[in-house]
LUMFI-448484 format. One record per residue (C-alpha): z, y, x; residue in three letters. Coordinates in steps of 0.2 Angstrom, whole numbers, plus 2048, in hexadecimal, padded with zeros to 3 digits. Last residue first. Layout:
BEGIN
ZYXALA...
% end
This chain:
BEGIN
149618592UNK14660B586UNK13360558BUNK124609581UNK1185FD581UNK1075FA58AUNK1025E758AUNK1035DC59BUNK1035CA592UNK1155C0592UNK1105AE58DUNK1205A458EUNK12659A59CUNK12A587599UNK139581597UNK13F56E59BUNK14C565592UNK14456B581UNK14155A57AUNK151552573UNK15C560575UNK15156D567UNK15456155AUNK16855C55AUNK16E56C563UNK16457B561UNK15A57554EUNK16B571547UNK17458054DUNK16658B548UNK169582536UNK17B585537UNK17859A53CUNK16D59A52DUNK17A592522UNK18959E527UNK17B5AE526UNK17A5A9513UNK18B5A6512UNK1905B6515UNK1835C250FUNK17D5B8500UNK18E5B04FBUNK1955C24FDUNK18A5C94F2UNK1895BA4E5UNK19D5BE4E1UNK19B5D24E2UNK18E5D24D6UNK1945C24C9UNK1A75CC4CBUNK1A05DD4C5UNK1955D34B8UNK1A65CA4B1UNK1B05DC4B3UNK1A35E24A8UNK1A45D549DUNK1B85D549CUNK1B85E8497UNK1CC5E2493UNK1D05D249CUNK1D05C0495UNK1BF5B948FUNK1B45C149CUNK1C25C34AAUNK1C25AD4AAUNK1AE5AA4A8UNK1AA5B84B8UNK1B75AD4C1UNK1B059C4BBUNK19D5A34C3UNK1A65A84D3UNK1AE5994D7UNK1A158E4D0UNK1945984DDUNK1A15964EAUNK1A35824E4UNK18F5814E6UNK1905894F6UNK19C57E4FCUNK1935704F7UNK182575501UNK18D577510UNK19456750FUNK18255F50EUNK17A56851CUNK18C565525UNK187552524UNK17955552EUNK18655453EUNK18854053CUNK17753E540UNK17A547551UNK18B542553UNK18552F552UNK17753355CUNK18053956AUNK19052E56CUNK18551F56CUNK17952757BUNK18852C584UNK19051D582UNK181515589UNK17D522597UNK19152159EUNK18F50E59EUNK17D5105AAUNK18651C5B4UNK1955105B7UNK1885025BDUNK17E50C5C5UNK18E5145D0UNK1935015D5UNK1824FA5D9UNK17D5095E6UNK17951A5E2UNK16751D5ECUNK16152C5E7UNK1505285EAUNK14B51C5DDUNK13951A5E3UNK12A5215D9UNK11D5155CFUNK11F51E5BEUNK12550E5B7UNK1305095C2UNK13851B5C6UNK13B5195B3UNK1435085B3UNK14F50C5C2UNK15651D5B8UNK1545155A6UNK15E5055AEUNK16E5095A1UNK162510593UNK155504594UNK1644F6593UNK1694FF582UNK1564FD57BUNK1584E957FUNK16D4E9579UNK16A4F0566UNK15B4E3561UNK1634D656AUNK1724D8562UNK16A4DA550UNK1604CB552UNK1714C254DUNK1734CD53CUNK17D4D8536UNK17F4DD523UNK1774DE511UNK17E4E6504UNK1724F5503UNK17E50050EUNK17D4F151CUNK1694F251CUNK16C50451FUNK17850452DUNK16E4F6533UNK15E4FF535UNK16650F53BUNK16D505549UNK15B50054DUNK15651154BUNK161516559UNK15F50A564UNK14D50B565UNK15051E567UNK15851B576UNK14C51057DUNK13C519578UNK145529582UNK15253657EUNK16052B584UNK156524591UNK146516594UNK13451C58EUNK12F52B58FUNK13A52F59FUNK1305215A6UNK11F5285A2UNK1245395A9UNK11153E5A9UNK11254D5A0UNK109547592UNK115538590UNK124545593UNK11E54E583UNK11A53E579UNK12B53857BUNK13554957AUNK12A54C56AUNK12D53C561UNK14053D566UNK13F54D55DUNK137545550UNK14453854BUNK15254754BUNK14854E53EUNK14853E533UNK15A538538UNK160548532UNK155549521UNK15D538520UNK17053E521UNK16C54C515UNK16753E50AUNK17453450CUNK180543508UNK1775474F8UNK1795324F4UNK18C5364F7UNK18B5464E8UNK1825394DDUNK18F52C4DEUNK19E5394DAUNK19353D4CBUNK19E5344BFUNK1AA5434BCUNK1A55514C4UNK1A35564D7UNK1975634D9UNK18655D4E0UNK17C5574D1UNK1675594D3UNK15B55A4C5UNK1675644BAUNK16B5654A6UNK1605564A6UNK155551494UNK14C542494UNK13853C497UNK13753F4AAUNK12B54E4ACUNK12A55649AUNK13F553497UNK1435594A6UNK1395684A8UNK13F56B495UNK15156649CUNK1515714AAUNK14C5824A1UNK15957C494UNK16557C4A3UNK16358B4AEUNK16E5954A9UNK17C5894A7UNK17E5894BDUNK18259C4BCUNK1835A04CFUNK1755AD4D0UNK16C59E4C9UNK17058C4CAUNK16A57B4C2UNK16C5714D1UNK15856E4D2UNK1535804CEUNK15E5874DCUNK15757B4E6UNK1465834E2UNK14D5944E5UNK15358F4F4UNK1445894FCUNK13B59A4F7UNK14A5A44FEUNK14759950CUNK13659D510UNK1345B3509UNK1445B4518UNK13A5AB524UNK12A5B4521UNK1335C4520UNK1385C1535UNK1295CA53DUNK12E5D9533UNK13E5DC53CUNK1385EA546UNK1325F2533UNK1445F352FUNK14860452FUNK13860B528UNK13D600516UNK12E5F9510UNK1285EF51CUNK11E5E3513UNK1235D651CUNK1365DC51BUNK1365E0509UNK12E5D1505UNK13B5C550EUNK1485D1506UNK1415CD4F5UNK13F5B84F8UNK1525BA4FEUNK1545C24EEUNK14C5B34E4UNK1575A74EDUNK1655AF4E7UNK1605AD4D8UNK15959A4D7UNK1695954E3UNK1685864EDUNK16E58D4FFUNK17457B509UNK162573504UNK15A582505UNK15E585518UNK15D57451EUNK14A574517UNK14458451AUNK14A58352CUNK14257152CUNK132576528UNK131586535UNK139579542UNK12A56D540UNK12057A540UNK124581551UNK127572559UNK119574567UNK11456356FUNK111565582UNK10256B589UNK10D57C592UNK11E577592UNK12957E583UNK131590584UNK14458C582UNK152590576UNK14E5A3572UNK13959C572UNK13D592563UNK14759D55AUNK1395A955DUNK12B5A2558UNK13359E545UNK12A5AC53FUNK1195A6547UNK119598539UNK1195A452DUNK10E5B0533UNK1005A2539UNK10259A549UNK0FF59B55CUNK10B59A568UNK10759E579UNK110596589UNK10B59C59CUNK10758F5A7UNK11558B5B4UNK10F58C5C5UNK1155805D4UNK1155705CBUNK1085685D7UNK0FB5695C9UNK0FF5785C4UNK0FD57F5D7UNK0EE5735D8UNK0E457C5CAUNK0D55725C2UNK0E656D5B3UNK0E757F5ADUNK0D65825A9UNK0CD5905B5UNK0C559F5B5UNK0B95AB5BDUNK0B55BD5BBUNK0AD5CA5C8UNK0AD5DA5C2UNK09D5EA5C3UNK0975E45B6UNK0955F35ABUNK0A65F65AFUNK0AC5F959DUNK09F5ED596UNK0A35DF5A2UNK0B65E05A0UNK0B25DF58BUNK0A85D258BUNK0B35C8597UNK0C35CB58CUNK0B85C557DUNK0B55B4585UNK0C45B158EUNK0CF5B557BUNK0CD5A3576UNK0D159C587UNK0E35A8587UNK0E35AD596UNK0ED5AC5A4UNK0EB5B75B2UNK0E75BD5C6UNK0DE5CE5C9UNK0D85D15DBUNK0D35E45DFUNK0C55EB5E9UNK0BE5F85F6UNK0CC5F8605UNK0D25E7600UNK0DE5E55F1UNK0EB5D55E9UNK0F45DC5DBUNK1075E05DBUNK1055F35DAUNK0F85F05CFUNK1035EC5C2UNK10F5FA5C4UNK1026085C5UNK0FA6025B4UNK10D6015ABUNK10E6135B4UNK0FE6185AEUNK10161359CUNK11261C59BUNK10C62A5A0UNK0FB62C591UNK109627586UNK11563458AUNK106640589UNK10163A577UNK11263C571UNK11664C578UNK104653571UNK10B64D561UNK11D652561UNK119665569UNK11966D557UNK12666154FUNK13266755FUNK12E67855EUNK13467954CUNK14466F54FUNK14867B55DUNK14568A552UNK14F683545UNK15F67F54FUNK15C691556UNK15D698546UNK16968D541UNK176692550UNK1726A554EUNK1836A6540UNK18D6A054CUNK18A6AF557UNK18C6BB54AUNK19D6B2548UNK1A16B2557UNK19E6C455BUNK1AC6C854CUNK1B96BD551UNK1B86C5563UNK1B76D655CUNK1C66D2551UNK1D16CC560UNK1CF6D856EUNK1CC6E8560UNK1E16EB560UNK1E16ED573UNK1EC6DF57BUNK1FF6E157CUNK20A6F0583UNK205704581UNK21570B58DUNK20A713597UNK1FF71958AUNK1EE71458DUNK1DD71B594UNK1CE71758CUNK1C171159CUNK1B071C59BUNK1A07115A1UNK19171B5A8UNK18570E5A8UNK18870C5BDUNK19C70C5BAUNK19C6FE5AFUNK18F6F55BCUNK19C6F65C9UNK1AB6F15C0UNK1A56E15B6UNK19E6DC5C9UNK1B26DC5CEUNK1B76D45BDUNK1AD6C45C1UNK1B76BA5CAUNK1C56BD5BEUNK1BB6BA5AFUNK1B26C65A8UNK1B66D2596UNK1AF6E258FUNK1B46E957EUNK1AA6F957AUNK1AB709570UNK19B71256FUNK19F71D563UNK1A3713552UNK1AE70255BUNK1AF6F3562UNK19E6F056CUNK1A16E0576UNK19B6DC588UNK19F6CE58EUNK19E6C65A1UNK1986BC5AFUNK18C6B45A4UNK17D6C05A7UNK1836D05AEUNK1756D95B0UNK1706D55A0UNK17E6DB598UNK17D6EB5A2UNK16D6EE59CUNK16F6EC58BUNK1806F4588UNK178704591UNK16D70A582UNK17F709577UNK186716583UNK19770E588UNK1A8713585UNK1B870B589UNK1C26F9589UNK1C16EF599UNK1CB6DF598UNK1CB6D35A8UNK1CE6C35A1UNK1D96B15A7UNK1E96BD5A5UNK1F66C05AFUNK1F06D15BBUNK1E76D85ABUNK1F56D559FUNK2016DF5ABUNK1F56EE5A8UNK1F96EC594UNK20B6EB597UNK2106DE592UNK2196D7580UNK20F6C757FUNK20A6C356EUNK1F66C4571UNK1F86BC57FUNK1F26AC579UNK1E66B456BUNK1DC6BD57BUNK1D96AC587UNK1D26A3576UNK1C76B0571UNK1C26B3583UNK1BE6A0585UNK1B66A0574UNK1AB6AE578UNK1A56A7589UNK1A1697581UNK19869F575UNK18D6A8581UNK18A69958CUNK18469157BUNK1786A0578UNK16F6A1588UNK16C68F588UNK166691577UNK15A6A157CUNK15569658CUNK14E68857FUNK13E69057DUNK13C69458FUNK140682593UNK13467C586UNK12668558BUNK12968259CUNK12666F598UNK11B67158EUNK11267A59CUNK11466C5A9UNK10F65E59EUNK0FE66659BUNK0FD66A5ABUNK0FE6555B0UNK0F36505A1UNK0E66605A7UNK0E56545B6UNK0E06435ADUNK0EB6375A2UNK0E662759EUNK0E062258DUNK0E661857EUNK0DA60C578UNK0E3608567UNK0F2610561UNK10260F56DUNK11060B55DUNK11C610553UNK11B62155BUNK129629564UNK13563455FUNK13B645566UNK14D64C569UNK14965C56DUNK15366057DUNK15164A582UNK13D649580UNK13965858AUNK144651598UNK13B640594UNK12B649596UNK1316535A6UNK1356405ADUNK1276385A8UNK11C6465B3UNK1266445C1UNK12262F5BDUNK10F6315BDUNK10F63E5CDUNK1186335D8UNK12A62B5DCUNK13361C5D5UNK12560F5CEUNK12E5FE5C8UNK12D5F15D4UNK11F5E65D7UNK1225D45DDUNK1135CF5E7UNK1025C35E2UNK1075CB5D0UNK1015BD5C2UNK0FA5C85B7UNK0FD5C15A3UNK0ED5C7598UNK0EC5C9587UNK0F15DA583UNK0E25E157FUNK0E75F3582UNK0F15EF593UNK0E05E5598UNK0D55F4595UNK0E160059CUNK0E05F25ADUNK0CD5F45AEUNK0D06065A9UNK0DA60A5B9UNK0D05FD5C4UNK0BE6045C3UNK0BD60E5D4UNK0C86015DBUNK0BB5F45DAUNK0C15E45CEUNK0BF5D25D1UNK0C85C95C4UNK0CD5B75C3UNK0D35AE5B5UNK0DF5A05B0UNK0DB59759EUNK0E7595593UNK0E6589583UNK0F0590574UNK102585570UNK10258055EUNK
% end
């Protein structure tokens, strides 16, 4: 059922604004209505701080929590040092792997610079003047390596090579000129080379090799270290990204609230049943320093007038909530009209079970249904909402499964269970309740499970005419209600050609009251546009003349016709879905019969073939039903009543955005 809404008023001083609005956020059952669209905050404290925390957030790759927790808080100013500091922290943490990539890089564009001359006959000083490098090989004190290392930063390398001080230094081109000085500062000695000494110095290469591998062998320390810090730091993370992104959802919403110099002014809808207990609440937080007043939908002239749409709640139990969401991804319905929630959840089962008849099958629908409920597995706990769909029709199918006699696709399992259910309810033995396969002398039987499909149309498209005509009745579109194609006249027509289709399959057949009885509801839909502005008392103002009525009129009757017969006429795939999978299920039950009695190891190849068969008729057809049974609900339900959305009841909670 739709909840009633109630629209409330809140005066709030500034002073107690901040935790007015963190109360509603942790509530989460108020809607604002902003008096000016408010964008998203850009600049300020809140958001610098957001930023350093998603920084945080992106070099250690944290998580967030499943959830807010209850009454979280607002951040004060040791919020904003804190932030700053763990912040620092992890930069100066992270500076030693900064550090280290740079350096590898460095060593793997000298490695690769030093093994592509390496087979170049030059002269060792030519080398200098071709090369990417500058090559310095000599002695260094090893107390000095430090120093000039650091003073160079990333400008250059220095290698020890050798016993005695030997070293390897490299730069770049642009950086061979401050190589040179600070060589010479610590004392550096350059080895001096024969003049005819061609190539690269035997220790280039091996040294290179040998400082990358120590290098490479740092990277799980420092993979390690960084996984430590960021377990340390997760939880104060956690609860300062929340603490944030609470005043910036805060900061937002007052953005677009109404204010004076002193106060604030707080539009919403309401639940009416959560009115009372949002007032307790609001008056105990400011000890009573907030004006509240509300109104129902209908005292408000801007509803009245059509001007504001009232917000759209759904309230049901978990497995009647389940189906919410197909409802509201085709259109939220008007507020105080019919909600069909229900009657979708029942007819979803329904369709479904009727075209997925399988005891076994149905069974591990029931366990997936279960698992997700229960949320079992951590992956698919944001599915959970759904389990009670999946635990519905896997039940529905197991019981059709039980009336065809099949299980796991095995349709000789289940008969002596059948026929001592049979025999106990009805007095003889059946090896099925229901026949849907073709066999010989059960053709009749398979057109009678047609029929019946064909009724459980006619039944659920019944009610959505039902629901459009009650639904524009309350809305006061008395004329819609009554003349159209969705209207009493078009559903007039429409059982009363059901009536003689029926009468004429029981041997019977037309009859002269039959004309007037098909061309009175017709005439409503040819005039329903002059009728209807009769009826509600408006004028006809689009004024069309006689020539252009009388074509619309025509175009709205063979409309009309065109649509209901298509309409019933598309249950039939209820019942042709149902017999392909009861020929798939033959399939794979004759298979797993033919490799059993003829191949070597034929059991096992039979239970292989069982497995593989009832996979794929779970996954594939499975998801091929559901989508026919949205398809049904979209196009021959949800089209006769849903012409109209509704807006759906969005209330200001706090939640973590994808950023």
């Amino acid at each position: 059922m739709s909840l009633a809404m109630r629209k409330v008023e809140l005066v709030v001083l500034k002073a107690d604004m901040d935790s007015v609005l963190a109360c509603l956020g942790d509530l989460g059952c108020c809607q604002p209505v902003r008096a000016s669209a408010s964008a998203a905050v850009q600049a300020g404290p809140v958001q610098d701080a957001l930023r350093s925390l998603l920084e945080i957030r992106d070099k250690l790759s944290l998580g967030l929590p499943e959830a807010m927790g209850k009454s979280p808080r607002l951040p004060g100013p040791e919020d904003y040092r804190a932030v700053d500091l763990l912040l620092e922290r992890v930069e100066q943490s992270l500076d030693e792997e900064a550090r280290w990539k740079a350096r590898r890089e460095q060593l793997q564009d000298a490695l690769s610079e030093a093994e592509a001359f390496s087979g170049l006959a030059l002269p060792f000083r030519e080398l200098d003047h071709l090369s990417f490098l500058s090559l310095r090989l000599g002695r260094l004190e090893a107390k000095e390596i430090p120093a000039v290392q650091e003073s160079l930063g990333d400008r250059a390398l220095i290698l020890p090579v050798g016993p005695g001080g030997s070293v390897l230094a490299l730069a770049s081109k642009k950086g061979r000129f401050a190589l040179d000085t600070e060589l010479k500062r610590a004392g550096f000695q350059a080895k001096v080379f024969p003049p005819d000494f061609n190539g690269l110095p035997p220790e280039l290469v091996p040294g290179l090799k040998s400082e990358l591998l120590a290098l490479e062998a740092r990277r799980e320390e420092l993979e390690g270290h960084r996984l430590a810090l960021g377990k340390e730091i997760l939880a104060a993370w956690q609860s300062l990204y929340t603490s944030f992104s609470i005043a910036r959802d805060i900061e937002e919403v007052r953005l677009g609230m109404e204010s004076t110099a002193l106060a604030y002014r707080i539009l919403a809808w309401v639940p009416k049943r959560a009115l009372p207990g949002l007032q307790r609440d609001l008056t105990s937080l400011t000890s009573g320093r907030i004006g509240i007043r509300s109104w129902k939908p209908e005292e408000l002239p801007s509803v009245r007038r059509g001007e504001e749409a009232v917000p759209v709640l759904l309230g049901h139990r978990a497995f009647v909530r389940s189906f919410e969401r197909l409802v509201i991804s085709y259109g939220a319905p008007l507020y105080g009209t019919i909600d069909p929630t229900p009657v979708v959840a029942f007819f979803f089962v329904l369709l479904f079970s009727i075209m997925f008849g399988d005891l076994g099958q149905g069974a591990v629908i029931v366990l997936a249904g279960l698992v997700l409920t229960r949320g079992w597995i951590k992956g698919l706990r944001r599915f959970r909402k759904f389990g009670p769909i999946f635990t519905g029709v896997g039940i529905g199918s197991m019981v059709m499964g039980l009336l065809v006699g099949s299980v796991f696709s095995n349709d000789r399992a289940l008969e002596p269970l059948t026929r001592a259910i049979s025999t106990a309810l009805l007095g003889q033995p059946m090896d099925r309740f229901l026949t849907i396969m073709p066999e010989s002398g059960s053709v009749g039987k398979l057109f009678a499970f047609f029929g019946f499909t064909l009724s459980v149309g006619v039944v659920y498209n019944s009610i959505g005419l039902g629901i459009n005509m009650v639904n524009k009745w309350r809305l006061g579109k008395r004329g819609e209600a009554l003349f159209g194609k969705t209207g009493l006249s078009g559903a007039l027509f429409f059982w009363w050609a059901l009536g003689i289709g029926i009468r004429t399959l029981l041997g019977g057949g037309p009859a002269w009251f039959d004309i007037p009885g098909l061309l009175i509801p017709l005439a409503g839909v040819f005039c329903a546009d002059s009728l209807a502005a009769l009826v509600d008392g408006k004028r006809d103002e689009e004024h069309e003349g006689a020539f252009a009525a009388v074509v619309k009129g025509i175009v709205e009757i063979i409309e009309s016709v065109s649509y209901y017969f298509s309409n019933t006429l598309s249950f039939l795939r209820v019942g042709a879905f149902a017999l392909s999978h009861a020929v798939l299920s033959f399939i794979v039950f004759a298979m797993g019969d033919l490799v059993r009695t003829r191949a070597p190891a034929g059991l096992l190849w039979e239970i292989v073939i069982v497995i593989i068969g009832n996979a794929v008729i779970l996954v594939l057809e499975g998801m091929i039903v559901a989508i026919q049974v949205v398809r049904l609900n979209y196009y021959e339900f949800f089209s006769k009543f849903l012409t109209e959305i509704g807006v759906e009841f969005s209330p200001f909670r706090f939640e973590y955005r994808k950023e």
